[in-house]
BALOBA-1460 file (C-alpha; in Angstrom, 3 decimals):
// residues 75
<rec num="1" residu="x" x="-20.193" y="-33.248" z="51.756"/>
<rec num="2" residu="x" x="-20.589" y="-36.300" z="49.222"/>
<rec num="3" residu="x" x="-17.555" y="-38.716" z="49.478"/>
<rec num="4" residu="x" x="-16.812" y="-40.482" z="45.846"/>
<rec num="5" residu="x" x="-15.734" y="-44.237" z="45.904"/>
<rec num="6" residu="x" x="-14.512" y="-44.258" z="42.584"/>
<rec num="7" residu="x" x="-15.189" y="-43.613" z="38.842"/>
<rec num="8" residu="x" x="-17.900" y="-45.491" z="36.136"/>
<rec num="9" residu="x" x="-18.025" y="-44.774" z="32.453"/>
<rec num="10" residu="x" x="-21.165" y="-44.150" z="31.567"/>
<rec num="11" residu="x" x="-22.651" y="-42.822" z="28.156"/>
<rec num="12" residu="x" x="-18.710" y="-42.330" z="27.359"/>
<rec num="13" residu="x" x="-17.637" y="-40.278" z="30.191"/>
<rec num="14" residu="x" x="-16.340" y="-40.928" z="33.159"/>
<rec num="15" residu="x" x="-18.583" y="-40.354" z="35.956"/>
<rec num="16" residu="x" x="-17.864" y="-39.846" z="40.404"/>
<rec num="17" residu="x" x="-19.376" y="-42.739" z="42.304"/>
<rec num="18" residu="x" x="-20.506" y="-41.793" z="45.371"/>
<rec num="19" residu="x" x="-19.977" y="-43.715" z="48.161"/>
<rec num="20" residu="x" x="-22.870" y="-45.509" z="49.980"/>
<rec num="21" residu="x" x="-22.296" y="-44.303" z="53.646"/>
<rec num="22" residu="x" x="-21.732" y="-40.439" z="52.644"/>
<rec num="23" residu="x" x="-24.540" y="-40.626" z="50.496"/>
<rec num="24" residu="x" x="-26.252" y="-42.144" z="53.317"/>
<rec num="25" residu="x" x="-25.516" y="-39.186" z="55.744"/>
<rec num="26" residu="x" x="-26.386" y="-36.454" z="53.411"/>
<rec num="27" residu="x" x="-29.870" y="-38.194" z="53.228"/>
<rec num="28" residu="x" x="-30.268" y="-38.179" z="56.921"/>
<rec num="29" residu="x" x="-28.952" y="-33.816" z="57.182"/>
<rec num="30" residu="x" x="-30.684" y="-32.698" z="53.892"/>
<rec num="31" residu="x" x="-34.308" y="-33.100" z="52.110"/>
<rec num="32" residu="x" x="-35.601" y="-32.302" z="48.556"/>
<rec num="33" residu="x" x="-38.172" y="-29.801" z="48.082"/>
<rec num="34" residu="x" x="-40.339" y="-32.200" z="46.816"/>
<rec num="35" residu="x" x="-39.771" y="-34.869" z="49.593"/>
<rec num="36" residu="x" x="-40.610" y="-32.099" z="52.398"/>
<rec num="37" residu="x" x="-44.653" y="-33.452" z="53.467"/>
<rec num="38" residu="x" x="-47.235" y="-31.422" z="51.819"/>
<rec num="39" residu="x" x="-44.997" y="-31.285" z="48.346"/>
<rec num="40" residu="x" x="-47.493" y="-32.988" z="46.387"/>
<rec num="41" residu="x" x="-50.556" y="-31.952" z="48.050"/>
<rec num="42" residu="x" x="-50.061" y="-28.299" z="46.778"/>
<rec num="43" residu="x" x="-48.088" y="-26.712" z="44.309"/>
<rec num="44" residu="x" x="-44.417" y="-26.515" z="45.104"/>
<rec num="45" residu="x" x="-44.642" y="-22.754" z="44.527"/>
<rec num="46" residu="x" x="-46.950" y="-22.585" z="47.656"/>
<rec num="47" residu="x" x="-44.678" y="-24.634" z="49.298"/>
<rec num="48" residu="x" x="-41.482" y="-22.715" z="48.548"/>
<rec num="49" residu="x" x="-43.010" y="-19.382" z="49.970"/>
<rec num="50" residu="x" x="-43.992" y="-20.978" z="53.212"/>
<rec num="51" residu="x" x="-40.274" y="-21.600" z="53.652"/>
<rec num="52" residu="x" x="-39.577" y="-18.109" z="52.776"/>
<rec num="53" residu="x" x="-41.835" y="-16.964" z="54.811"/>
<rec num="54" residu="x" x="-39.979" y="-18.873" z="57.911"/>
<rec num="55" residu="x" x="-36.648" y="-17.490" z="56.175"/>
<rec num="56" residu="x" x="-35.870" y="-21.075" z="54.972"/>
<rec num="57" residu="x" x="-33.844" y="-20.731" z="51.587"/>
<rec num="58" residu="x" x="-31.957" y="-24.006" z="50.027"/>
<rec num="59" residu="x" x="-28.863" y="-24.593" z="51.527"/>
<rec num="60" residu="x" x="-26.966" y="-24.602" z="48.038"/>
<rec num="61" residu="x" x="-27.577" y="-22.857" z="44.758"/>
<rec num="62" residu="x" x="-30.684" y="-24.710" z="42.979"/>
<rec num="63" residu="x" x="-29.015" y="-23.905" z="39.765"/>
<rec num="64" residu="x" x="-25.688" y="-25.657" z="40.612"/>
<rec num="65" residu="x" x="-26.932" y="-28.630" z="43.144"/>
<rec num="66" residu="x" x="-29.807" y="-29.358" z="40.543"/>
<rec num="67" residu="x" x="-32.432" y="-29.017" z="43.029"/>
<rec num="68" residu="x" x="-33.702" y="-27.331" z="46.189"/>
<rec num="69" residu="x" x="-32.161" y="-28.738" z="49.525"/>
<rec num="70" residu="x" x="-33.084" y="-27.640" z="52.910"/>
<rec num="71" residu="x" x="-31.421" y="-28.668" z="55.928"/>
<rec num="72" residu="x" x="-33.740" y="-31.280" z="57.915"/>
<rec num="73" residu="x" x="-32.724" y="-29.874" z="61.521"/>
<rec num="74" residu="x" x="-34.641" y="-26.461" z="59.620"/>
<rec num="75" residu="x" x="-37.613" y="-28.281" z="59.037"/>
């Protein structure tokens, strides 16, 4: 999904840029758990079994993207 424009060293490894536009798009298909509206006005546990309870799970595996994205269009 994420298109790299490159490389960086950084801390003394070499790290994928990613390139403005793609990183662009996937902000426009894809949200954060905790930029979905009503994130901070309740616990994010609350919030993550209202999704469930619509059968909204993250669209990749928390554990390997880092955090919990949901497809906007689900929203």
């Amino acid at each position: 999904m994420l298109e790299t424009s490159g490389q960086v060293l950084h801390m003394g490894v070499m790290r994928e840029l990613v390139d403005y536009e793609s990183l662009r798009k996937f902000e426009s298909c894809f949200r954060k758990l905790s930029a979905i509206d009503g994130y901070w006005n309740r616990e994010p546990e609350r919030l993550r079994k209202k999704l469930i309870a619509k059968g909204l799970r993250p669209v990749w595996d928390p554990e390997v993207a880092g955090a919990e994205f949901y497809r906007i269009s689900d929203l």
